[in-house]
N, C-alpha and C positions, 0 to 999 in steps of 0.2 A: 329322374325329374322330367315331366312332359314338359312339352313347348310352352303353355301357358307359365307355369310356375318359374319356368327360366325365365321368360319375361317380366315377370313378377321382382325376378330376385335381381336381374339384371339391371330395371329400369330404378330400385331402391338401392341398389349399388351405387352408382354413378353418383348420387349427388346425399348419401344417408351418411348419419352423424357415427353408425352405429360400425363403420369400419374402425373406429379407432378401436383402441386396445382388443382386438379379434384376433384369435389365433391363427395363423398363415393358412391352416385347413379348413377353415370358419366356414361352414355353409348355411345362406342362410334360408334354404328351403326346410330343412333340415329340424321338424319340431323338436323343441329342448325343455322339460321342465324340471330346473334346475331346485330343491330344498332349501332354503334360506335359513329360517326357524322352524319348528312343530310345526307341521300342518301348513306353513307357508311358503308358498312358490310363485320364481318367477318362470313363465312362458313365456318362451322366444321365436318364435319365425317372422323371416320376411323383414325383418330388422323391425318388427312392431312385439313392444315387452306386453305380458299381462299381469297382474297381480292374481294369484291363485290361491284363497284358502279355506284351508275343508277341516271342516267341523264332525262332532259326529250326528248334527241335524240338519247337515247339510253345506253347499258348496258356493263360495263367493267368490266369482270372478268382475274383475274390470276390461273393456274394451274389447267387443268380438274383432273388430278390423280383416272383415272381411268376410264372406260364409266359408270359403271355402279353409280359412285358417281356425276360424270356429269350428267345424267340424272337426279337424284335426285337433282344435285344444281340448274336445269334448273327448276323442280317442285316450289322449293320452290323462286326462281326467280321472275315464275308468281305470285304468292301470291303477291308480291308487286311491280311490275310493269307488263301491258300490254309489253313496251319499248323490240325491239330485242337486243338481244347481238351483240355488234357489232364490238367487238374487244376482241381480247383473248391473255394475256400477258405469255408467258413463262419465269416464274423464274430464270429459268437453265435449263440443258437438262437430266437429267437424267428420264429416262422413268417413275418410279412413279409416276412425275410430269409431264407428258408432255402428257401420252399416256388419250383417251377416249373423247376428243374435238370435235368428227365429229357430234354431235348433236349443236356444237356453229356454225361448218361452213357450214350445210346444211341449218341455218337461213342466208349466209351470213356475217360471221364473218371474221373478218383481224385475222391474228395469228401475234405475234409479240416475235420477242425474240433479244437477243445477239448475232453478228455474229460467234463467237465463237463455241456457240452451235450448226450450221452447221452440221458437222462433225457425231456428235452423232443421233442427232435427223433422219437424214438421213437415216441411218445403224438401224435402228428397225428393225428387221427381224422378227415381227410381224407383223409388218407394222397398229400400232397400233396408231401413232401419224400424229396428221396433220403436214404437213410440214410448216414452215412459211411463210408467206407472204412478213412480211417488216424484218429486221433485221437493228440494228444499229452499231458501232465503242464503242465512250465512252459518249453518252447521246441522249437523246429522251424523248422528250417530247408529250404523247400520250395526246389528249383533245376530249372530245366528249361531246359538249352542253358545260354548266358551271363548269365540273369536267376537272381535270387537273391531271394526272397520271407522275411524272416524270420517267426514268428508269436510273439509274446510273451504268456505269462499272469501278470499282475499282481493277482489276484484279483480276487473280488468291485468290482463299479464300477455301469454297468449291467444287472445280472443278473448271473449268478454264474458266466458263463465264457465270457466276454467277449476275445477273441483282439487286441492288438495289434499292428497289420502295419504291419512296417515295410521298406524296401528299405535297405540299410545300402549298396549301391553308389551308388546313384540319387538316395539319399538322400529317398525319398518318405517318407511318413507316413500312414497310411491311419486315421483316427480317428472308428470308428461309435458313433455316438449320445450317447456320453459326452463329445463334444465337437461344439455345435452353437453357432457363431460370433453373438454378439449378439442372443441369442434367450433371452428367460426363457420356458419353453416353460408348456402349463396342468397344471393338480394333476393332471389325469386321466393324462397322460403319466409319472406318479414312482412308483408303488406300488414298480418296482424301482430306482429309482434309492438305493443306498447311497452316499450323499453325502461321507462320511468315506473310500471306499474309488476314491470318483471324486478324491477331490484327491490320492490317493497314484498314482492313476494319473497324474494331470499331473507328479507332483513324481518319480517312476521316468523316464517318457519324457524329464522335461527333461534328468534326470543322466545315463539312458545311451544315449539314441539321439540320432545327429544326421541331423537331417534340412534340408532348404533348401524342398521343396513338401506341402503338407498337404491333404489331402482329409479333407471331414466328410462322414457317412455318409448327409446330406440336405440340408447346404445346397449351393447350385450353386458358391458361390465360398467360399475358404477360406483361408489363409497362414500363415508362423509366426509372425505379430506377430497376425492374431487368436484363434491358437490360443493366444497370451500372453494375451491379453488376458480371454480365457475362464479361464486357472487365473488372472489375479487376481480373476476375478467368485468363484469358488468358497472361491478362501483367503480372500477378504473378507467372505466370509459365513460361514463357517467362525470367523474371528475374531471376528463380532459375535455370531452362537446361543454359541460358549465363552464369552465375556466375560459374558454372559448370563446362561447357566445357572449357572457360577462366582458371580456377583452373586443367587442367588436365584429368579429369573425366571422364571413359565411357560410354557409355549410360548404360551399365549394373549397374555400379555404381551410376547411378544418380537415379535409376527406382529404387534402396534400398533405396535410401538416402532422395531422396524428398518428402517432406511433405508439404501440404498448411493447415494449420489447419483452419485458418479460412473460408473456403470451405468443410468442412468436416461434415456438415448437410445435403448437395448436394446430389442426388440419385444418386448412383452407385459411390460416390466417393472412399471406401474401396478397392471394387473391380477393376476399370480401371483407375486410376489414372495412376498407370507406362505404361499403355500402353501411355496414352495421354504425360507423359515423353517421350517416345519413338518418338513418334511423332513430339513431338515439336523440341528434339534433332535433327533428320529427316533434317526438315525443316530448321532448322538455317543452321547447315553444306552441305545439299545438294540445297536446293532454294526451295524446295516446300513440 
């Protein structure tokens, strides 16, 4: 591992969702494209997941996050198909995710995202990100060969156009940032998290999509029982900032007072629980 990539992996260490359930030898410079279903894969380095799936007229990934891990997800790519990449999904637009794609679009690749994500994606003043191609409202359905990509927009959650992908054959689930398994993550990670608009996103995914494997957009392992387990951490919080604020309460008072014990095995729960009080409080009284 060069100096860069241990800094890499170092500085996504220290504060990433993605050390939970990791195995003690877990590296995460270390590209991983693990088989999920036929033809579907998750890629893992650097604690950033991708959705990977190859057809036989070609290959659909989500999220370069990064060039230099695109390159490497492009290596291990060929490993298992000749097939070009022919479409490239953005999650959302924040630049960890977005930036490092131009080795998918000098094969030729569609860029696809949220129209929402416009705005941001545009304004890189590294100019690091491919710009999109197609952009949709509130559904898209991407198909290449016999794979079937859906993309759903639910509103505001994490950021404000926040795409979720789901495979409605496969029955995958691909759930970036707004759903990180057993992880009270730090204050510094919320400025966007609209906390009110994250538990309608659980409570939409749970009514109309079925799915059976789930991918989180950082941690290594992920399921649909702790992907449950995550919208009870949120509608329990959700219940005690309302009951709260209804009762009087200020957020200063509520950030002593709240407790979820049965989340209290969760990494980081000691430490940033009042903030994520803070937040939710936030969100209910302001809208986001």
């Amino acid at each position: 591992m060069n100096s860069l990539m241990k800094a890499v992996a170092l500085s996504l260490l220290v504060g990433s969702a993605a050390v939970v359930h990791a195995a003690p030898d877990f590296n995460p410079a270390k590209p991983s494209m693990t088989e999920l279903k036929a033809g579907v894969y998750q890629y893992s380095q650097f604690f950033y997941n991708s959705l990977v799936v190859v057809s036989d007229d070609g290959v659909i990934v989500t999220d370069p996050s990064g060039a230099m891990r695109a390159a490497e997800m492009r290596k291990q790519i060929r490993k298992i198909t000749d097939k070009p990449v022919t479409k490239v999904i953005y999650s959302h637009d924040h630049f960890d995710h977005t930036r490092g794609g131009q080795i998918f679009k000098k094969e030729g690749a569609e860029f696809i995202t949220q129209k929402g994500c416009l705005e941001l994606v545009s304004s890189d003043l590294k100019r690091k990100v491919v710009q999109p191609d197609i952009t949709y409202d509130d559904f898209m359905s991407v198909k290449v060969g016999d794979k079937q990509v859906d993309l759903h927009y639910y509103g505001s959650n994490d950021g404000k156009c926040m795409s979720v992908i789901h495979m409605p054959k496969d029955k995958v689930l691909f759930a970036v940032d707004w759903h990180l398994p057993r992880y009270v993550n730090e204050s510094y990670r919320l400025p966007e998290h609209d906390y009110v608009g994250i538990l309608n996103t659980f409570k939409r995914v749970q009514t109309d999509l079925e799915f059976d494997t789930v991918i989180s957009g950082h941690a290594p392992v992920s399921s649909p029982e702790l992907f449950e387990e995550d919208y009870r951490f949120v509608q329990a919080l959700f219940d005690a900032v309302w009951e709260g604020i209804q009762a009087g309460k200020t957020t200063e008072e509520l950030k002593a007072s709240i407790k979820l014990p049965q989340f209290n095995h969760w990494r980081g729960y000691e430490q940033n629980l009042p903030a994520h009080v803070e937040r939710m409080s936030y969100s209910i009284w302001h809208g986001n």
